[in-house]
Backbone as JSON Lines, residues from 0, in Angstrom:
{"i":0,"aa":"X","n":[-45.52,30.77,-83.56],"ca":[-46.05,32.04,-83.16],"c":[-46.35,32.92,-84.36]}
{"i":1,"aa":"X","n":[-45.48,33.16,-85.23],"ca":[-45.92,34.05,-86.63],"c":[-46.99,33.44,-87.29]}
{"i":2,"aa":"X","n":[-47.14,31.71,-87.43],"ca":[-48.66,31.45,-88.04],"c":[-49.84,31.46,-87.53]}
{"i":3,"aa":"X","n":[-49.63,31.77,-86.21],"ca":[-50.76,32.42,-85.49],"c":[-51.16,33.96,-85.43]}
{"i":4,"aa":"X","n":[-49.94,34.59,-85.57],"ca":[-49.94,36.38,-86.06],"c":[-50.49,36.02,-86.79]}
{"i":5,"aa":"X","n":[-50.13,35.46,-88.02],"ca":[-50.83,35.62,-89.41],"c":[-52.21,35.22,-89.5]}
{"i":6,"aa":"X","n":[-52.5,34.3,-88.97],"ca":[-53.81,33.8,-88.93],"c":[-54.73,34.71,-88.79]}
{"i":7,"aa":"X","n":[-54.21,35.65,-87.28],"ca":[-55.19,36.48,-86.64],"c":[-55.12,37.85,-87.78]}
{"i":8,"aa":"X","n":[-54.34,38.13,-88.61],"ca":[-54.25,39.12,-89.19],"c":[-55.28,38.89,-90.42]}
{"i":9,"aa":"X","n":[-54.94,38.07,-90.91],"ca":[-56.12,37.46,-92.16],"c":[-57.65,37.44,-92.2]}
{"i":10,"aa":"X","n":[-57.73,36.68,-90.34],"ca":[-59.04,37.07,-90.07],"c":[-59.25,38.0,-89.94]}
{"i":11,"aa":"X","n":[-58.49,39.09,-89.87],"ca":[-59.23,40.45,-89.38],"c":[-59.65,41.46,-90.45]}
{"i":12,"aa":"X","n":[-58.77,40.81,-91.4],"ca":[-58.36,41.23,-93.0],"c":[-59.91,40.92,-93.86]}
{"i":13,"aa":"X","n":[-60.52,40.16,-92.96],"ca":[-61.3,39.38,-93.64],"c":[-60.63,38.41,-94.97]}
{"i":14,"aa":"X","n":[-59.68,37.92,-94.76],"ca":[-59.62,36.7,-95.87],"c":[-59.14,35.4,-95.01]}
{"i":15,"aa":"X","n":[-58.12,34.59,-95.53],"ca":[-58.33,33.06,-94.98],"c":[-56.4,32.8,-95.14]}
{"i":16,"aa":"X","n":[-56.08,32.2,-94.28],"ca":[-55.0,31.57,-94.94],"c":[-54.7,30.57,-94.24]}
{"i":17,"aa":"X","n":[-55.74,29.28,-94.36],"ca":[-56.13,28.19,-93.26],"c":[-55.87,26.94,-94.68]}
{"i":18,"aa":"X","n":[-55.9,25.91,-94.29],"ca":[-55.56,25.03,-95.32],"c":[-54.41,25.23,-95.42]}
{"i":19,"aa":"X","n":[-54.17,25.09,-97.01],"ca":[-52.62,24.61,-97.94],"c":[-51.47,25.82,-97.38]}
{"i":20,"aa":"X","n":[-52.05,27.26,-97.78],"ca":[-51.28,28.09,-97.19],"c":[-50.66,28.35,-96.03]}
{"i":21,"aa":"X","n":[-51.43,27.69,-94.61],"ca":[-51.25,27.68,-93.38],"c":[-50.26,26.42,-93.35]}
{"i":22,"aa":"X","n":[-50.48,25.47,-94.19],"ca":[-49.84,24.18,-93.79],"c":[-48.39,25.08,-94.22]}
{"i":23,"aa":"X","n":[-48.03,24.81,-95.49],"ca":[-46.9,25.34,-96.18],"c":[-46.02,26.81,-95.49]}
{"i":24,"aa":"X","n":[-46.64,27.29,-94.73],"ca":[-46.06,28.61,-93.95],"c":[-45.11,27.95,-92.94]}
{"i":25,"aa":"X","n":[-46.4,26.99,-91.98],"ca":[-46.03,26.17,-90.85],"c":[-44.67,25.02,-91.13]}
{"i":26,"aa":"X","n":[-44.81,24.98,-92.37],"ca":[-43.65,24.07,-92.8],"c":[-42.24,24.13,-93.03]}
{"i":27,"aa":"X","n":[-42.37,25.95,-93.38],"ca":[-41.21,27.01,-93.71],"c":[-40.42,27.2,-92.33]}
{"i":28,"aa":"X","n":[-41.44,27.23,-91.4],"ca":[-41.09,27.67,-90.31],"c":[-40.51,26.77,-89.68]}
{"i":29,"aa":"X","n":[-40.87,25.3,-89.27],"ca":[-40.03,24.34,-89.38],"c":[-39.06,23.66,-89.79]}
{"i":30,"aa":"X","n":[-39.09,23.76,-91.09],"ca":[-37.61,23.89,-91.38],"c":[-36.45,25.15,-90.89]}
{"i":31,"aa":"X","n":[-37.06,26.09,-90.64],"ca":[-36.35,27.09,-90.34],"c":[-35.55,27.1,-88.46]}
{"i":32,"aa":"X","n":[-36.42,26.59,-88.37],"ca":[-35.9,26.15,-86.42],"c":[-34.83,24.8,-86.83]}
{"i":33,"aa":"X","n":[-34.84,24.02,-87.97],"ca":[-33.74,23.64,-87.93],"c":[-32.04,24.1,-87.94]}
{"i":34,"aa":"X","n":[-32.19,25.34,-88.86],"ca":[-31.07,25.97,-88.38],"c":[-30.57,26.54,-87.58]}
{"i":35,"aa":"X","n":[-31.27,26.03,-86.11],"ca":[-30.6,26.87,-85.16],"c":[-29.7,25.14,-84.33]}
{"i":36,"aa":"X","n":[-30.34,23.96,-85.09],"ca":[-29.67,22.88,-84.44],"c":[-28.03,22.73,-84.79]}
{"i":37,"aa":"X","n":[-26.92,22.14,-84.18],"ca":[-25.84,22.07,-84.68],"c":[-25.36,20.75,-85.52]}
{"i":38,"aa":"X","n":[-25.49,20.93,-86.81],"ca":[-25.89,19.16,-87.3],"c":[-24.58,18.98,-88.25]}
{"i":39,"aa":"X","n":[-24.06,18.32,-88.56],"ca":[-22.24,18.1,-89.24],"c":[-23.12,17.79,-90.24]}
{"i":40,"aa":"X","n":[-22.33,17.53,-91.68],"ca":[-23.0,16.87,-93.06],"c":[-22.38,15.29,-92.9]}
{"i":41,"aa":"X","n":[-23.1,14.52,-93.0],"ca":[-22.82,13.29,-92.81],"c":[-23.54,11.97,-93.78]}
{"i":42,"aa":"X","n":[-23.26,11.46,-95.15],"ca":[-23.83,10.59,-95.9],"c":[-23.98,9.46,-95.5]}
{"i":43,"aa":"X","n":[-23.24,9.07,-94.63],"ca":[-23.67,7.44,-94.07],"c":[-24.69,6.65,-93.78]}
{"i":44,"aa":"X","n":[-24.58,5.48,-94.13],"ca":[-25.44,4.76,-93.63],"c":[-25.86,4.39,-92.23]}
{"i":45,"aa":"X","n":[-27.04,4.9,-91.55],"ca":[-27.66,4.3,-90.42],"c":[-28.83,3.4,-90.69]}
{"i":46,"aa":"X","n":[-28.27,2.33,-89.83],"ca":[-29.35,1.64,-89.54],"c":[-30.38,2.3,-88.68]}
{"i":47,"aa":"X","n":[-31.29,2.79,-88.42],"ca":[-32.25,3.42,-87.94],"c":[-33.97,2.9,-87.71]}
{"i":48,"aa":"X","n":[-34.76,3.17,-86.24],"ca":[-35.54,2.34,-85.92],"c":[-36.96,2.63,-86.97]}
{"i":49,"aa":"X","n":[-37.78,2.21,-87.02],"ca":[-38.96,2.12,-88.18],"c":[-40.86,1.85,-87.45]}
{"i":50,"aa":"X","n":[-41.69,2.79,-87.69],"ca":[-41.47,3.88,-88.31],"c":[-40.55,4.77,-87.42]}
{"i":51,"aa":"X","n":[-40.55,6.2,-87.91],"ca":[-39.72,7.28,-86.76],"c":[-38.59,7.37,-86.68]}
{"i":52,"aa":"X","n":[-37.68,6.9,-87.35],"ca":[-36.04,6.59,-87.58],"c":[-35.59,7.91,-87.4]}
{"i":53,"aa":"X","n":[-34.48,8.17,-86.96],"ca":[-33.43,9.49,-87.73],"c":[-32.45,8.94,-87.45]}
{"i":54,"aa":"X","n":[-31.32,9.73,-88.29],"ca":[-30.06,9.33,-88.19],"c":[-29.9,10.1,-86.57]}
{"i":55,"aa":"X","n":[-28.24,9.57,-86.12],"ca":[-28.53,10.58,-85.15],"c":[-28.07,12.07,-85.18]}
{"i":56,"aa":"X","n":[-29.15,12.97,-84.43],"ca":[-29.37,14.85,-84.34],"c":[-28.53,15.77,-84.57]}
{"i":57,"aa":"X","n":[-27.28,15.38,-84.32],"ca":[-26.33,16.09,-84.8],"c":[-25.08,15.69,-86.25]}
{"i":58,"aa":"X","n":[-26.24,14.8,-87.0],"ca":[-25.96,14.36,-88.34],"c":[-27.03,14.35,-89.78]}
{"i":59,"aa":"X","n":[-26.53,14.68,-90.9],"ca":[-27.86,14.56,-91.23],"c":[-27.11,15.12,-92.9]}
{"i":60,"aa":"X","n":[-27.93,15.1,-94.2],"ca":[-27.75,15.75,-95.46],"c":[-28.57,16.31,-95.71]}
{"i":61,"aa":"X","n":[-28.58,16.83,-96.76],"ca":[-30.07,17.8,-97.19],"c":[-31.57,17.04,-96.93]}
{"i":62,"aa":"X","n":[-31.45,15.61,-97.42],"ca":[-32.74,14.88,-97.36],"c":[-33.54,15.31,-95.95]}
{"i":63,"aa":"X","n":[-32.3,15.13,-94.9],"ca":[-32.67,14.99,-93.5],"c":[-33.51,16.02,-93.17]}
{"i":64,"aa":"X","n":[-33.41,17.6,-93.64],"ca":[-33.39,18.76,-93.16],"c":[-35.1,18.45,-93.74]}
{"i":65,"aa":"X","n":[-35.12,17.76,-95.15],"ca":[-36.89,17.8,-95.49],"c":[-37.74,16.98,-94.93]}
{"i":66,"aa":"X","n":[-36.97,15.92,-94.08],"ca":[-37.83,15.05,-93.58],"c":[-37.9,15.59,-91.98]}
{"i":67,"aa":"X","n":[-36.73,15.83,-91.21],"ca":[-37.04,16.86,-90.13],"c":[-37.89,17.5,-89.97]}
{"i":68,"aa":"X","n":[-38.24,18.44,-91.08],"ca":[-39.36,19.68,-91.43],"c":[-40.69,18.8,-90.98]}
{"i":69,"aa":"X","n":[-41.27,17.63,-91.82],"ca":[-42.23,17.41,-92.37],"c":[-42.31,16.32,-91.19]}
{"i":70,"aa":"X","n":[-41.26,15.86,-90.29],"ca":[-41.87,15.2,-89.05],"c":[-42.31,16.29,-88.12]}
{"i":71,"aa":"X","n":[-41.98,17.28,-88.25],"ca":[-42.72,18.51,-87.21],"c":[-43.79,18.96,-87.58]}
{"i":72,"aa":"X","n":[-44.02,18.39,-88.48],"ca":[-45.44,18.64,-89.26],"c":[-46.71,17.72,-88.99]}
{"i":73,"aa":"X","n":[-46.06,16.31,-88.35],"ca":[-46.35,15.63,-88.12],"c":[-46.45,14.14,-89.29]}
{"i":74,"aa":"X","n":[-45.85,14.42,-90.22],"ca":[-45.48,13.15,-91.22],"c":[-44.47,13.05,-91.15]}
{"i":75,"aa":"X","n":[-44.33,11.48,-91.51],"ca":[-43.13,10.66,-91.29],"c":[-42.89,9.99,-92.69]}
{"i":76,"aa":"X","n":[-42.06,10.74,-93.69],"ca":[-41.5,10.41,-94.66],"c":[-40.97,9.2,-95.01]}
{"i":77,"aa":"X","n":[-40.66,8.46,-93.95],"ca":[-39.63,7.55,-93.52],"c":[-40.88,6.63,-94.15]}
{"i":78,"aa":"X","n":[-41.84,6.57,-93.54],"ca":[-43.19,5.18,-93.64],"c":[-43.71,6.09,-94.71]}
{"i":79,"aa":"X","n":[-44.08,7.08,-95.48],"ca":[-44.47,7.41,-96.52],"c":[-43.76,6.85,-97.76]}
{"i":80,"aa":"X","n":[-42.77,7.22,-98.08],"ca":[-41.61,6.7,-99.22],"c":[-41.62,5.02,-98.87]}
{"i":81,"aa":"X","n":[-41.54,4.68,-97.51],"ca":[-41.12,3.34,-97.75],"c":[-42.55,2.54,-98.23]}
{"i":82,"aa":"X","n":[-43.85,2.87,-97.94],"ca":[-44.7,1.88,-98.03],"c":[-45.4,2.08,-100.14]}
{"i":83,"aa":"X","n":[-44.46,3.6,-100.22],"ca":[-45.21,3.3,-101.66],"c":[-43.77,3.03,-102.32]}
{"i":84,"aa":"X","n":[-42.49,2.87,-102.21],"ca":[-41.69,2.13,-102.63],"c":[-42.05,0.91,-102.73]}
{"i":85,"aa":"X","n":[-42.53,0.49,-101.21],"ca":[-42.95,-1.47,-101.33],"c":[-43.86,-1.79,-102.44]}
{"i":86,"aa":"X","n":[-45.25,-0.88,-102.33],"ca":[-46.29,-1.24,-103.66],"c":[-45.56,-0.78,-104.54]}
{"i":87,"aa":"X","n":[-45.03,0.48,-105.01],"ca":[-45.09,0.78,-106.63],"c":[-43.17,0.75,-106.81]}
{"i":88,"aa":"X","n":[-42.42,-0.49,-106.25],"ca":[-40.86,-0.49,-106.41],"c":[-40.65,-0.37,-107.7]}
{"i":89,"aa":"X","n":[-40.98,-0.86,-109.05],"ca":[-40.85,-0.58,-110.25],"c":[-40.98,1.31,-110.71]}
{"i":90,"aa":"X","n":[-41.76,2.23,-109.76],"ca":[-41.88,3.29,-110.38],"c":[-40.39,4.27,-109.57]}
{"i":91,"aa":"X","n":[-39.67,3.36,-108.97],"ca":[-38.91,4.45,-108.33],"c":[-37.39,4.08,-109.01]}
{"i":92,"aa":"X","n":[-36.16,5.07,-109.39],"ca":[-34.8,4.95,-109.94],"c":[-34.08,3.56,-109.08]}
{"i":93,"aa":"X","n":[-33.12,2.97,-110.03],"ca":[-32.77,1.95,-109.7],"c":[-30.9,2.15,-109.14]}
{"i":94,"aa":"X","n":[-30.75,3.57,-109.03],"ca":[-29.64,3.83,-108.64],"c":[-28.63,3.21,-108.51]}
{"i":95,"aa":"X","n":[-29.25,2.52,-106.75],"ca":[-28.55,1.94,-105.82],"c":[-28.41,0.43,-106.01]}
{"i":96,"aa":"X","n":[-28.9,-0.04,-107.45],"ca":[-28.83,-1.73,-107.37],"c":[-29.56,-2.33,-106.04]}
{"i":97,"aa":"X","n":[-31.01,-2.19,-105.72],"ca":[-30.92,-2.31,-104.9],"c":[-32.39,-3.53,-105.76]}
{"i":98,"aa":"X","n":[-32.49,-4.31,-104.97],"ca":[-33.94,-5.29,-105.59],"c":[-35.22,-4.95,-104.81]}
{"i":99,"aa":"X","n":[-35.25,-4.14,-103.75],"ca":[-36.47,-4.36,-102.49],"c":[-36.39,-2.78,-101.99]}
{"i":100,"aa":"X","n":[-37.42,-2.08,-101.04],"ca":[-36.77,-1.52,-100.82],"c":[-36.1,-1.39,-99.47]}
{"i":101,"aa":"X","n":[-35.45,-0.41,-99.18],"ca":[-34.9,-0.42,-97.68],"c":[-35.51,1.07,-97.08]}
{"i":102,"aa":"X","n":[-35.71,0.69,-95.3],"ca":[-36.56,1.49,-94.79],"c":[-35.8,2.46,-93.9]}
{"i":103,"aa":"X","n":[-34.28,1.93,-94.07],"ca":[-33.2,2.93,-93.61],"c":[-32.72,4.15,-94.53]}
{"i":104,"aa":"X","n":[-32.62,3.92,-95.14],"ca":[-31.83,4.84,-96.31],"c":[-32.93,5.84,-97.53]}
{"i":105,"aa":"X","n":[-33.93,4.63,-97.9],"ca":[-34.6,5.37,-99.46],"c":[-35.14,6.82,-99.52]}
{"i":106,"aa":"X","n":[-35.95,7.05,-97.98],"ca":[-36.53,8.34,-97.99],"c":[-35.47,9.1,-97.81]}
{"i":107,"aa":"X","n":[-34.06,9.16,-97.77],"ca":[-32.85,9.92,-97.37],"c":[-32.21,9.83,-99.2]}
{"i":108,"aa":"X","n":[-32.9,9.72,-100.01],"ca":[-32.27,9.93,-101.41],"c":[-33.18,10.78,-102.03]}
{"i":109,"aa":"X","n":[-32.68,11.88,-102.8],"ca":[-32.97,13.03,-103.51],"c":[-34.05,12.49,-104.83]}
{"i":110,"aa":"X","n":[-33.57,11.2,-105.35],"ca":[-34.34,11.0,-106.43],"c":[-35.58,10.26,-106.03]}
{"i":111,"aa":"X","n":[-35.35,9.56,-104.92],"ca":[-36.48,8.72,-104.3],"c":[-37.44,9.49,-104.21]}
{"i":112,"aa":"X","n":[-37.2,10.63,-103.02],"ca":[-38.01,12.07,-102.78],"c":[-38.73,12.19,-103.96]}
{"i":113,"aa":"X","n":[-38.2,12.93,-105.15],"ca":[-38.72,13.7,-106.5],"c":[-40.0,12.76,-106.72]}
{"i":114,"aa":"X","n":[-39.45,11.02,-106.75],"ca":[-40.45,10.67,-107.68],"c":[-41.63,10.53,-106.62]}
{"i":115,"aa":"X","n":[-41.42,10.25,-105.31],"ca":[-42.26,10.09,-103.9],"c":[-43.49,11.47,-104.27]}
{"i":116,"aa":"X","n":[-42.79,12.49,-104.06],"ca":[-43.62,14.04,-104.44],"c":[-43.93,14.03,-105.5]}
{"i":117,"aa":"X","n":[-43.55,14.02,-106.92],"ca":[-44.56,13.55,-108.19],"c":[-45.63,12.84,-108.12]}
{"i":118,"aa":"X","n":[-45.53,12.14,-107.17],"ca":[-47.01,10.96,-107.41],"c":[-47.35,11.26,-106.59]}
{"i":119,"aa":"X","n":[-47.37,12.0,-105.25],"ca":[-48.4,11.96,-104.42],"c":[-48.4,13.46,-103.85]}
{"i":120,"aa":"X","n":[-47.72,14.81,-104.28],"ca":[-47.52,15.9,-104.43],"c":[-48.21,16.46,-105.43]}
{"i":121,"aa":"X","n":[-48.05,17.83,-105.35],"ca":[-47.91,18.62,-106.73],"c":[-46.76,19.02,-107.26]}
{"i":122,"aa":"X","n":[-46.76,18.83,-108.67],"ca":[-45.8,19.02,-109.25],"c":[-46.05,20.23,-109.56]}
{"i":123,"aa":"X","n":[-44.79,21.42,-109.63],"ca":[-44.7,22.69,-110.54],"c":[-43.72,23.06,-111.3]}
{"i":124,"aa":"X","n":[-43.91,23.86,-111.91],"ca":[-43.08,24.31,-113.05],"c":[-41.29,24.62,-112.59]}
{"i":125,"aa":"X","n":[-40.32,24.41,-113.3],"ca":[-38.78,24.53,-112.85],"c":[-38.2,25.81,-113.82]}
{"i":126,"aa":"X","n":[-39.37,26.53,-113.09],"ca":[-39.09,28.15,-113.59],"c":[-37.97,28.79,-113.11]}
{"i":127,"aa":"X","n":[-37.72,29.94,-114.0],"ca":[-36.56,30.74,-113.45],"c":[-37.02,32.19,-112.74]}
{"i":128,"aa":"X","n":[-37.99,32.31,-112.93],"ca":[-38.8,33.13,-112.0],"c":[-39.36,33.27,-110.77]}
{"i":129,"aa":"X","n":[-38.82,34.04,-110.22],"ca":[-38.76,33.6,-108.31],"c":[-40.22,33.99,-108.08]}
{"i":130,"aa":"X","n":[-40.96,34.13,-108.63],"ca":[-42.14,34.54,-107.85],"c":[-43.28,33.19,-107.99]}
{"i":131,"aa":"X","n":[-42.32,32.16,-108.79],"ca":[-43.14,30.88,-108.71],"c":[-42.74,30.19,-107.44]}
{"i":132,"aa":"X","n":[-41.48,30.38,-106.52],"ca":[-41.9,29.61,-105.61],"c":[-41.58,30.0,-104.21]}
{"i":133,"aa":"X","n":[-42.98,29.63,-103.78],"ca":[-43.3,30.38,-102.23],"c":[-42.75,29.4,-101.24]}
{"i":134,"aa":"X","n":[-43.03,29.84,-99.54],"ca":[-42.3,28.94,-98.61],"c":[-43.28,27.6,-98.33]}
{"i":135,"aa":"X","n":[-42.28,27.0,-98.02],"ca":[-42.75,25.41,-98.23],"c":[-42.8,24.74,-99.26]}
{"i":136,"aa":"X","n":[-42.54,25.41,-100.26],"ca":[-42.08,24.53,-101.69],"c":[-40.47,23.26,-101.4]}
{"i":137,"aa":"X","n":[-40.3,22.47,-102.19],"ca":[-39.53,21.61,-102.21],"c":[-39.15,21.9,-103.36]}
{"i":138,"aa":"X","n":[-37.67,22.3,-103.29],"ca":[-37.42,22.82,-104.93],"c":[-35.9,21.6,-104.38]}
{"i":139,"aa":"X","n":[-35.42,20.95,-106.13],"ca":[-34.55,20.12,-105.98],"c":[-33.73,20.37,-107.34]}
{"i":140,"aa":"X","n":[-32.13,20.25,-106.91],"ca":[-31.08,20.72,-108.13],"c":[-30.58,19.65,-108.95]}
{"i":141,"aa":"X","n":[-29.89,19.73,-109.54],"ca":[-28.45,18.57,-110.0],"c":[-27.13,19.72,-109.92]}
{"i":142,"aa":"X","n":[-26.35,19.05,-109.5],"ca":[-25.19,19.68,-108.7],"c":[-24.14,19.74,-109.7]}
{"i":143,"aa":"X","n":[-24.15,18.47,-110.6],"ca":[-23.53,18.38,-111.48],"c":[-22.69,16.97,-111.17]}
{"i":144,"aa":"X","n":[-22.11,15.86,-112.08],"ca":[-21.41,14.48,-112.13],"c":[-22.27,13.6,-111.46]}
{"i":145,"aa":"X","n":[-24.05,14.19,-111.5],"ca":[-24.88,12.83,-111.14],"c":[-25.29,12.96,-109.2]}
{"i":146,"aa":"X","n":[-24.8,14.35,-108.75],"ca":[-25.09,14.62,-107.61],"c":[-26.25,15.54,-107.57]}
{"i":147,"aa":"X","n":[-27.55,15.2,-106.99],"ca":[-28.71,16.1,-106.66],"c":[-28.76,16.4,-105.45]}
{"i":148,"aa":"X","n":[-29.84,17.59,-104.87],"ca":[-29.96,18.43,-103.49],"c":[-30.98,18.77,-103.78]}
{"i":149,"aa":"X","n":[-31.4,18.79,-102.48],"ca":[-32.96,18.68,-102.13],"c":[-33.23,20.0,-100.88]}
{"i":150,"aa":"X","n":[-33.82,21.28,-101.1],"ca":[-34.35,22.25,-100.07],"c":[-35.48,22.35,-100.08]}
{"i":151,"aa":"X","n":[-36.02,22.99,-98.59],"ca":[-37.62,23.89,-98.65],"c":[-37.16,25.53,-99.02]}
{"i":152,"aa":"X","n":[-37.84,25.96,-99.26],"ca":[-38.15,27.45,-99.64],"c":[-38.64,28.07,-98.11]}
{"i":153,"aa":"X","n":[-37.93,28.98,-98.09],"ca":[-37.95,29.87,-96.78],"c":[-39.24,30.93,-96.35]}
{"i":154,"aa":"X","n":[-39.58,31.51,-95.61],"ca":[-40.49,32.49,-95.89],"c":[-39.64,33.83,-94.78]}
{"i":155,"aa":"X","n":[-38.36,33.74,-95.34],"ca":[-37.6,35.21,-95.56],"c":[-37.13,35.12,-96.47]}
{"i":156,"aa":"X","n":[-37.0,36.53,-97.0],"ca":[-36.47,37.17,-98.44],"c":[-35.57,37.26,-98.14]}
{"i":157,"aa":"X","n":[-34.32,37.37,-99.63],"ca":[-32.81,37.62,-99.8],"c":[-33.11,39.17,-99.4]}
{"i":158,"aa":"X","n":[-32.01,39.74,-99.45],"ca":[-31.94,41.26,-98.73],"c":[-32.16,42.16,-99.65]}
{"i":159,"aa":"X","n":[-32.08,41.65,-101.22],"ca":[-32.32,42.84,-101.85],"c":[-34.17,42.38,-102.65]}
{"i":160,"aa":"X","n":[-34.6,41.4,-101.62],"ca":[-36.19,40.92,-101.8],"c":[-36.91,40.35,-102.72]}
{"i":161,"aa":"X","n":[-35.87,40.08,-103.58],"ca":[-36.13,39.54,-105.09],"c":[-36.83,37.62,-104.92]}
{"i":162,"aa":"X","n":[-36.29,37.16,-103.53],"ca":[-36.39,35.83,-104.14],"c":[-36.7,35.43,-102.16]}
{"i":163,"aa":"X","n":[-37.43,34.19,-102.2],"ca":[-36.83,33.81,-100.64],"c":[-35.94,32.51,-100.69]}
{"i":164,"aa":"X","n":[-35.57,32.72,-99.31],"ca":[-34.27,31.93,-99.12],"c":[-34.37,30.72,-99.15]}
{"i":165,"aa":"X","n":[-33.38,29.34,-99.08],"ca":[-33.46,28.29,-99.23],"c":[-33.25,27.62,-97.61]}
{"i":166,"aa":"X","n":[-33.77,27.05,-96.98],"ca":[-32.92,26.42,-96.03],"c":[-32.68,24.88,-96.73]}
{"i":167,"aa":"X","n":[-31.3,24.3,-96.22],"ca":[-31.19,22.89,-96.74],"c":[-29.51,22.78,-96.02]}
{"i":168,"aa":"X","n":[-28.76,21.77,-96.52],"ca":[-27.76,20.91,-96.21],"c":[-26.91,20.55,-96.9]}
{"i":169,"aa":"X","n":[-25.84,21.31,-97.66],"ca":[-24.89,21.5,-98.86],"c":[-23.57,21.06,-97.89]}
{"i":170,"aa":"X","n":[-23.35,20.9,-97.12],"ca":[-21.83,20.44,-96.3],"c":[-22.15,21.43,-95.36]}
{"i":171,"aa":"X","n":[-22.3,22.49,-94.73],"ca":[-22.28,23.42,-94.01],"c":[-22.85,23.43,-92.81]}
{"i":172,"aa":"X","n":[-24.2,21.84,-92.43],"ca":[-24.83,22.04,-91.48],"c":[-26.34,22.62,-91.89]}
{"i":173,"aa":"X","n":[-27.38,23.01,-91.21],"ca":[-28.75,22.64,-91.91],"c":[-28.42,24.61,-91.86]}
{"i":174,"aa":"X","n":[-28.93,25.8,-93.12],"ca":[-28.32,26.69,-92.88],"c":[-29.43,26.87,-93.86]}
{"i":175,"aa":"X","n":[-29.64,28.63,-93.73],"ca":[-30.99,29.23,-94.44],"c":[-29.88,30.02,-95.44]}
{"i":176,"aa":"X","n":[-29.94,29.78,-96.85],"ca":[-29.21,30.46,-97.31],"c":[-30.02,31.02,-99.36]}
{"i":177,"aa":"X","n":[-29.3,32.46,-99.7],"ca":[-29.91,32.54,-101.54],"c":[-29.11,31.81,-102.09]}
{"i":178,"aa":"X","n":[-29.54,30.55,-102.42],"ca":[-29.23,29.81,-103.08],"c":[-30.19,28.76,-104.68]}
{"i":179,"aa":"X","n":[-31.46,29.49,-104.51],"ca":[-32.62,29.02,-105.3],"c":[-32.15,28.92,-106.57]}
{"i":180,"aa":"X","n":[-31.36,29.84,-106.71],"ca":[-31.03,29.9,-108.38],"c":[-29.31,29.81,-108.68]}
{"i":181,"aa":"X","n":[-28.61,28.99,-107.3],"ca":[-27.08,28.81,-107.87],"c":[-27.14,27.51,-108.29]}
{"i":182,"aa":"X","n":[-27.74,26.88,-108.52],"ca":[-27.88,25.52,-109.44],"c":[-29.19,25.5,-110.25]}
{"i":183,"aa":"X","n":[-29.21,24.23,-111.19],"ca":[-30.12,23.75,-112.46],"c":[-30.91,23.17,-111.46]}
{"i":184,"aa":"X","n":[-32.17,24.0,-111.3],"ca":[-33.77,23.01,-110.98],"c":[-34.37,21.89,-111.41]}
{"i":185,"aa":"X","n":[-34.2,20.83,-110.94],"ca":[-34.72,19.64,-111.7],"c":[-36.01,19.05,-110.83]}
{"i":186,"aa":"X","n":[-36.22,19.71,-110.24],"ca":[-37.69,19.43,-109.3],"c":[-38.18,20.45,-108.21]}
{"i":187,"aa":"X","n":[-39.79,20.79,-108.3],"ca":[-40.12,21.45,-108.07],"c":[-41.4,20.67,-107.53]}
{"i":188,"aa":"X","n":[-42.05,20.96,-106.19],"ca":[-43.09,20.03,-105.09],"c":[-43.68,20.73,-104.27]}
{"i":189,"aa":"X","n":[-44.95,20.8,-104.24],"ca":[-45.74,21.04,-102.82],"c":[-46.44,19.63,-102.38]}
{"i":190,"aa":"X","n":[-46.05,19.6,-101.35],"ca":[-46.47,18.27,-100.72],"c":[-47.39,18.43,-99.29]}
{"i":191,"aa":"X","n":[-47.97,18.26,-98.97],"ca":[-48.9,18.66,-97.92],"c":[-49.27,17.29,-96.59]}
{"i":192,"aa":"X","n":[-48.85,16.23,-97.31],"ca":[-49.88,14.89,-96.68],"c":[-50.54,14.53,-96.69]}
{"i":193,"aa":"X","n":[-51.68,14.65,-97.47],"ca":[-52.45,14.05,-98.12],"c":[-52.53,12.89,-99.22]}
């Protein structure tokens, strides 16, 4: 409903915010109806069906909350990551010892993601300046001892308006929270589907 306010406001404005901007709003917003689901933090392995998998709804980690988003978007991360893992398996981290890839798990890893959105995303800058990143960005941390996290960028502001919020999946359940700048940025993505 608000990217349709907005729409109609733009047109009236006479300007546009159809394309990339409309996608990326619509994306914010989707992730954002995830926090009203009740989801535990849960790392495990599911076996899960292909394409279209999820773990099950009331489970999930940060990965989940970006691929949630971006199946309401109508892409399926799950067959994105896995089919350019299959062609380009040499360009993705070798973490997991793994030889092939797997169509349960890979799009549910933080580093898989990064390099997935590098090559077929835009990459941006891992500025410390909040006005580089708007909602629907994919901004990604290191946590620290080799642990990364993966959020979208919100399209509500912290309260004192400086920055917008993060929604994502830190142990707490999928939760909109200022968190953009309590960890080291090690990736920064607009990804659209294309």
């Amino acid at each position: 409903m608000k990217t349709i306010a907005l729409l109609f406001i733009s047109l009236l404005s006479g300007t546009t915010c159809l394309g990339q901007t409309s996608f990326y709003s619509e994306l914010a917003d989707s992730a954002e109806t995830l926090t009203l689901d009740r989801v535990r933090y849960d790392p495990s392995y599911f076996s899960i069906d292909y394409p279209g998998g999820d773990v099950p709804a009331d489970r999930g980690v940060c990965t989940d909350v970006v691929i949630r988003a971006y199946r309401k978007m109508g892409i399926d991360l799950q067959v994105d990551v896995h089919q350019d893992m299959r062609d380009h398996f040499q360009l993705y981290p070798k973490n997991w010892g793994l030889s092939r890839p797997d169509r349960n798990i890979d799009h549910r890893r933080v580093p898989n993601l990064m390099t997935f959105f590098s090559r077929h995303g835009l990459t941006l800058s891992n500025s410390t300046n909040s006005a580089d990143y708007r909602p629907g960005d994919i901004v990604c941390w290191n946590l620290g001892g080799g642990i990364t996290h993966i959020g979208i960028v919100s399209d509500e502001r912290t309260t004192n308006g400086q920055r917008y919020k993060i929604i994502h999946n830190i142990g707490r359940g999928q939760v909109l929270e200022d968190v953009l700048f309590k960890f080291r940025i090690i990736g920064h993505y607009r990804y659209d589907g294309r």
